[in-house]
Structure formats: C-alpha cells, structure tokens
C-alpha positions as a LaTeX table, in Angstrom:
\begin{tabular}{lrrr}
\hline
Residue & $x$ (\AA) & $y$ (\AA) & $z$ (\AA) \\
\hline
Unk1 & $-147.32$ & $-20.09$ & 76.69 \\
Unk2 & $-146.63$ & $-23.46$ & 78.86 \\
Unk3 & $-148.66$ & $-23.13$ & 82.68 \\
Unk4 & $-144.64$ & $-23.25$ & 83.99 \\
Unk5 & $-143.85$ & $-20.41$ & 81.79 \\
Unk6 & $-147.08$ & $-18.50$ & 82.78 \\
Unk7 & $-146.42$ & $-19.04$ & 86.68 \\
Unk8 & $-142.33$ & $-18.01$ & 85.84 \\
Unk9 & $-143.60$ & $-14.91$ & 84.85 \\
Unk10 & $-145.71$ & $-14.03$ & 87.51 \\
Unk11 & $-143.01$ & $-14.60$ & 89.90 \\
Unk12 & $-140.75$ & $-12.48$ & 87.74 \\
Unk13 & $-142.76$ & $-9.93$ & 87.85 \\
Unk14 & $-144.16$ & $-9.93$ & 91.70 \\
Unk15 & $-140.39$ & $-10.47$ & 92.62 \\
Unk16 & $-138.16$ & $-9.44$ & 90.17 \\
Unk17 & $-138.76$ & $-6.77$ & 87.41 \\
Unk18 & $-139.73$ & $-2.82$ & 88.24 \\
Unk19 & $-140.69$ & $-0.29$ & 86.35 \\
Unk20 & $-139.88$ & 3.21 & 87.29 \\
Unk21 & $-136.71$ & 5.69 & 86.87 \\
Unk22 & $-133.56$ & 3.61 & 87.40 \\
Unk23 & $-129.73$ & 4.07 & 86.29 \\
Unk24 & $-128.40$ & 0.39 & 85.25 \\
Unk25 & $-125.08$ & $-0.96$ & 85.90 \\
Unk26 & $-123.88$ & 0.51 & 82.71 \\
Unk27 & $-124.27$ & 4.04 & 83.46 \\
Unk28 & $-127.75$ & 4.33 & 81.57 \\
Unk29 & $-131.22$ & 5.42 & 82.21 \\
Unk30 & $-133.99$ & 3.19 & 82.05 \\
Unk31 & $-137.51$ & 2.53 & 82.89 \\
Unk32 & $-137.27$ & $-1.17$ & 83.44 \\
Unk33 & $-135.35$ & $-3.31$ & 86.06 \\
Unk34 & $-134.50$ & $-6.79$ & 86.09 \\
Unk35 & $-133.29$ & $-8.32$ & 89.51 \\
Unk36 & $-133.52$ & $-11.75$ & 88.11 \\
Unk37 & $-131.71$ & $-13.01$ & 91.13 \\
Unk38 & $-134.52$ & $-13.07$ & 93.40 \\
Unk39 & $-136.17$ & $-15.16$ & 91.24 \\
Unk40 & $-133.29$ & $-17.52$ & 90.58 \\
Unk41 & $-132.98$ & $-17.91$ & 94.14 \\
Unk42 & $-136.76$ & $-19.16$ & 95.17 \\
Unk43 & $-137.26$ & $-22.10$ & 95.51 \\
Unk44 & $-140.05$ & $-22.24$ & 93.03 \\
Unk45 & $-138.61$ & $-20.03$ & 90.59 \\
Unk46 & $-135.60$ & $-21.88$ & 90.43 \\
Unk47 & $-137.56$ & $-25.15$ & 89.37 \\
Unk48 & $-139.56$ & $-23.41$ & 86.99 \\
Unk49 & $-136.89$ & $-22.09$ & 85.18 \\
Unk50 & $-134.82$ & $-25.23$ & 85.32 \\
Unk51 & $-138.37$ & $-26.92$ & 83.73 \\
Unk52 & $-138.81$ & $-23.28$ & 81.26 \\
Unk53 & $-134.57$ & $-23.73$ & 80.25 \\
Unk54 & $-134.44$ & $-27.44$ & 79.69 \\
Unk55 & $-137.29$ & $-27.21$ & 77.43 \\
Unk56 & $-135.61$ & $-24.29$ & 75.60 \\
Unk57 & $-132.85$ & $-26.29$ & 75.30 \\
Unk58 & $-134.13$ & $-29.34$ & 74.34 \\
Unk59 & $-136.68$ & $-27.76$ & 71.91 \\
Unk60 & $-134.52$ & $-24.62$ & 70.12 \\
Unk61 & $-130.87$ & $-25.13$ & 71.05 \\
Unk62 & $-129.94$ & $-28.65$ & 70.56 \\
Unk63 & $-131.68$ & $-29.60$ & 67.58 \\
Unk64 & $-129.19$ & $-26.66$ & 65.64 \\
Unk65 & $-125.96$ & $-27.58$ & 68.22 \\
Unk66 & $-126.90$ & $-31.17$ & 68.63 \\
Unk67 & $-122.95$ & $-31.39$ & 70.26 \\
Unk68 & $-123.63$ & $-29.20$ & 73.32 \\
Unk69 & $-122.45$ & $-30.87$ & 76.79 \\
Unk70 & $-122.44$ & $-28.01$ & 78.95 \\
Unk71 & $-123.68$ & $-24.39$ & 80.58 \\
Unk72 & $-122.78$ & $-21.85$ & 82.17 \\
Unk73 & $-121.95$ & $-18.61$ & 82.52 \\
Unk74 & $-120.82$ & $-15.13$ & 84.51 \\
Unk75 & $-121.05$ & $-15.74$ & 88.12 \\
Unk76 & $-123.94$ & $-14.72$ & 90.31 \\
Unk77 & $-126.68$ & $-14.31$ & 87.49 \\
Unk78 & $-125.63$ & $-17.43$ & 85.55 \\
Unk79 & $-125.05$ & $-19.59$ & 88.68 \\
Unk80 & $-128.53$ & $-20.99$ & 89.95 \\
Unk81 & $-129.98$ & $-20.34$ & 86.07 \\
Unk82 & $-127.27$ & $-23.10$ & 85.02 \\
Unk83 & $-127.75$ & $-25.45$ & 87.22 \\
Unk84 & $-131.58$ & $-25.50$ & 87.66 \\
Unk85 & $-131.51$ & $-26.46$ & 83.48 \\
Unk86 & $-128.35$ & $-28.69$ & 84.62 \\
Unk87 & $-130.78$ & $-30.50$ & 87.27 \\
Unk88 & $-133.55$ & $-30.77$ & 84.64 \\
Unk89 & $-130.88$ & $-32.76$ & 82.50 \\
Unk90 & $-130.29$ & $-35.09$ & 84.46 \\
Unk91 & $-132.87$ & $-37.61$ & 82.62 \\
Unk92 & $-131.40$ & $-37.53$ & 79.21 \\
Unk93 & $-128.81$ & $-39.74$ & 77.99 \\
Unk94 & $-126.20$ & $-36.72$ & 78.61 \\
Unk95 & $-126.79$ & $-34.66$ & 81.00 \\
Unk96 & $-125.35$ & $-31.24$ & 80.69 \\
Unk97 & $-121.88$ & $-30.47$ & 82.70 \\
Unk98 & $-122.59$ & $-27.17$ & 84.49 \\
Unk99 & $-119.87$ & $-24.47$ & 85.52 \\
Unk100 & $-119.40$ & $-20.98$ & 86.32 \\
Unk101 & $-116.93$ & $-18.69$ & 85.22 \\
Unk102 & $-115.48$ & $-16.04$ & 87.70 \\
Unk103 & $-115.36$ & $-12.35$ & 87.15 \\
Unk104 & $-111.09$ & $-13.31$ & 87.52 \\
Unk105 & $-108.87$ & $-15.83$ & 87.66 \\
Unk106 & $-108.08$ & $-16.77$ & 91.51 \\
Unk107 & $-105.29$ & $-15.60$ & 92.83 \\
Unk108 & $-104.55$ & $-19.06$ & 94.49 \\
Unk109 & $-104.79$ & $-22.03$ & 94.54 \\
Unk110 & $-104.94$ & $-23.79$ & 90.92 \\
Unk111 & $-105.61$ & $-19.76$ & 89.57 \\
Unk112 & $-108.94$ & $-20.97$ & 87.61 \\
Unk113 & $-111.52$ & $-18.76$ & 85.55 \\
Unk114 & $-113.87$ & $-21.28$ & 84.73 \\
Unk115 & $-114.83$ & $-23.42$ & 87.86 \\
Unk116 & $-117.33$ & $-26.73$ & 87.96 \\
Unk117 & $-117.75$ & $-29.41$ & 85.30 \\
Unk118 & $-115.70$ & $-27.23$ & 81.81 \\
Unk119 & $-113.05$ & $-28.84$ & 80.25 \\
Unk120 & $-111.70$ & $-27.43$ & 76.63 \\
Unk121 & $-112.92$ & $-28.46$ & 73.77 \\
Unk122 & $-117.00$ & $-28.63$ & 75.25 \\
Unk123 & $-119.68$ & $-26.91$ & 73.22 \\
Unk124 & $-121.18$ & $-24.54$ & 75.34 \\
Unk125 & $-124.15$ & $-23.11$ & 76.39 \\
Unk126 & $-123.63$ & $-19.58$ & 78.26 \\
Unk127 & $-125.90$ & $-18.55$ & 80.63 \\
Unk128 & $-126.85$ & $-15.12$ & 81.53 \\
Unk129 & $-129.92$ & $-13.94$ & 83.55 \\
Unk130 & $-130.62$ & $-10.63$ & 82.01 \\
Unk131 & $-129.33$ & $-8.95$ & 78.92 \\
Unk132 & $-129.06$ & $-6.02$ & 78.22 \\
Unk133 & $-125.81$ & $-4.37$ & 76.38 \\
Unk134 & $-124.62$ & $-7.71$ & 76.19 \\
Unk135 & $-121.41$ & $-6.48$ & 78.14 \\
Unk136 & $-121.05$ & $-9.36$ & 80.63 \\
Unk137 & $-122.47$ & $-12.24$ & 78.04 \\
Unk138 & $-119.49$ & $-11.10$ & 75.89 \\
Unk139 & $-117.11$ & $-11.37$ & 79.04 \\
Unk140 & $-118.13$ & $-15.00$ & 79.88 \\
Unk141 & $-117.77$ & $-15.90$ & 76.39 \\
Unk142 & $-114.42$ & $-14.23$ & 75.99 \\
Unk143 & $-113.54$ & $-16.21$ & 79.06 \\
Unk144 & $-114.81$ & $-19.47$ & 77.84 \\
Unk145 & $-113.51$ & $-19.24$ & 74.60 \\
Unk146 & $-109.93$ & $-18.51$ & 76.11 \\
Unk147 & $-109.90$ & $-21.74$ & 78.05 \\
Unk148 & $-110.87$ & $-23.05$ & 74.66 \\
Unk149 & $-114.64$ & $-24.12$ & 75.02 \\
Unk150 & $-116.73$ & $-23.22$ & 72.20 \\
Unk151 & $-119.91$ & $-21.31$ & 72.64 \\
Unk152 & $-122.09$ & $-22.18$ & 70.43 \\
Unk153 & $-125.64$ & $-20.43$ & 71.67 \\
Unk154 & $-126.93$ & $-18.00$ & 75.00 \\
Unk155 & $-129.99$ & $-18.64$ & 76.93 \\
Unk156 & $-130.86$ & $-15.65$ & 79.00 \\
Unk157 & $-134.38$ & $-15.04$ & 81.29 \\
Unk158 & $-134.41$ & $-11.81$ & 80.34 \\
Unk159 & $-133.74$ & $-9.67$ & 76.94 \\
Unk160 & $-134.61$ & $-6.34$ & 77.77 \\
Unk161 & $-134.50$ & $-5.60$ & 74.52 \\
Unk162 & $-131.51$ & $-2.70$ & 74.46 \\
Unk163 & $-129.09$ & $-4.20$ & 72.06 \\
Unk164 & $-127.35$ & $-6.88$ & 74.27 \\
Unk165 & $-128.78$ & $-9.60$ & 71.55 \\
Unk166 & $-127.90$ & $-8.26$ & 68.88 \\
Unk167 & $-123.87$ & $-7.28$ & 70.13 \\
Unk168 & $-123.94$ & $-11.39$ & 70.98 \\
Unk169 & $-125.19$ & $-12.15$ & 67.94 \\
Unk170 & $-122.55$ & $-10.18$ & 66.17 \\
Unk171 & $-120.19$ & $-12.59$ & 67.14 \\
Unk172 & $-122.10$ & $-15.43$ & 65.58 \\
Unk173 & $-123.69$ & $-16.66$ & 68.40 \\
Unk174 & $-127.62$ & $-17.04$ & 68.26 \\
Unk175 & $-129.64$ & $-15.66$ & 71.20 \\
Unk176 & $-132.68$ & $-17.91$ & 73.06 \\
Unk177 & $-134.58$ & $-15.64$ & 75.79 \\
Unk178 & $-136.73$ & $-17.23$ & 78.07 \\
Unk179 & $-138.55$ & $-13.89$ & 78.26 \\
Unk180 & $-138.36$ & $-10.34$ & 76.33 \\
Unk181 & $-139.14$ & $-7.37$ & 77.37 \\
Unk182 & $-141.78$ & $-7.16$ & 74.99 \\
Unk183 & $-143.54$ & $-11.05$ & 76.06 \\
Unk184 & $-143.08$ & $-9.39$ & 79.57 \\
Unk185 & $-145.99$ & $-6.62$ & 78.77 \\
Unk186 & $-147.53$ & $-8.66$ & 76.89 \\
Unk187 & $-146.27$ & $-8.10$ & 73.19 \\
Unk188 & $-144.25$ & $-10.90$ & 70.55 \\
\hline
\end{tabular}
C-alpha cells in the first residue's frame, strides 16, 4: 500500500467509518458505517483521494477502457470524489471531463439530469463513494446510459462488501474500490 493510500485510510477511519449497531439507508442492519463524505470534503482527504483515484485510473481502468474521457456520478457522494481524480488529470494529454448526475431532472431551466462536462456518446467512469447494494451506482448508470454515455467501469472508496459489486457487475460493468471492507481491517 502507497504512503497516500496508507494516510487515506487513516483519515477514513478517524473521520469517516464506525463500527457499531446502525440501520443503513436501505432499511438494513449493519455493523459498519461509511460517511465517506467527511472525508471527501477535507481538504487533505480530498487530495489524497484525487492522488489514490487517478492512480487507480491510470493503473487498472484505462489500460482495459483506454477510450474513457470522463467521471462522474450520483450527486453528493460522487461530487468531490470526481473531481479530486478530475483535478489529478489535469497533466495527461486528456484530462478527464467531470459531471454529476442529479437524483432528477430539473424542473427548470434546460430540465438536465446529468450536469458539468457529459455529452453522449463519452465513455464513462461512474463514481460512487460507498457501495453497498449497489442501488444508487445502478441509478447513476441508468441515468447516464439514458442520456446515452456509456459506462464502461465504477470506482468507489468504499465496497463494503454486501453485494453492491457484484449487482454492478451483473450488468457488465467491472468494479475498482479504492478500499474494501476487508483492506479496511486489515484483510485482501
């Protein structure tokens, strides 16, 4: 493990992820919770997992989707994920185009679903910052495939490890954690 990845964690776990008795937005019991956000939204985490997600990228992702241009995913957890790896991009011949997709269309203006730097036809990156059914991955990619960008791969921070990468992969999309539940506590 890289010294960026090794201080991500920490902060992950000093800031983000509890273990206890908690009921998760789906309605089920669990002893592990992931409020990536806080950790998204320091300062420091957010570089390091810009730094962590660019290399993922770069090292996993595009050498097997060598077209990718952009990422993205369900707004809030996506947001700051996407564009710290966006801002790491930004030295490579193509950078990628970061958006964010909303949980609806507006009800004004031009009525978008997908806002920020998508256009149709991009091979896409979704973003998500933890998974665990897979529920709102599957939403963004829904979305994004509707406005006719193909998803080709998702990088999450977290796979708890519940069956969210496996429902993604189902639909032929490969799965690249940052983090699993089980290199959390210190397993493969």
């Amino acid at each position: 493990m890289t010294d960026a990845k090794k201080e991500l964690l920490n902060i992950l776990l000093t800031k983000s992820i509890k273990t206890g008795h908690f009921i998760l937005a789906s309605g089920k019991e669990s002893d592990l919770y992931c409020d990536c956000r806080i950790t998204a939204l320091d300062a420091r985490g957010a570089n390091l997992i810009g730094q962590v997600g660019w290399g993922l990228v770069q090292e996993e992702i595009m050498p097997k989707f060598p077209g990718v241009t952009s990422i993205g995913g369900m707004t809030m957890g996506a947001d700051p994920i996407s564009l710290a790896i966006g801002m790491y991009s930004v030295e490579a011949d193509e950078p990628l185009k970061v958006f964010t997709v909303r949980k609806e269309a507006k009800d004004h203006g031009r009525g978008k679903r997908i806002e920020g730097n998508f256009e149709a036809g991009q091979e896409v990156i979704v973003v998500d910052d933890v998974i665990t059914t897979g529920g709102s991955t599957l939403k963004a990619i829904d979305a994004i495939e509707a406005e006719g960008g193909k998803v080709v791969a998702a990088l999450v921070l977290v796979d708890r490890q519940e069956g969210g990468r496996e429902a993604i992969e189902s639909r032929g999309i490969p799965v690249f954690p940052m983090f699993t539940r089980a290199t959390i506590f210190g397993g493969k």
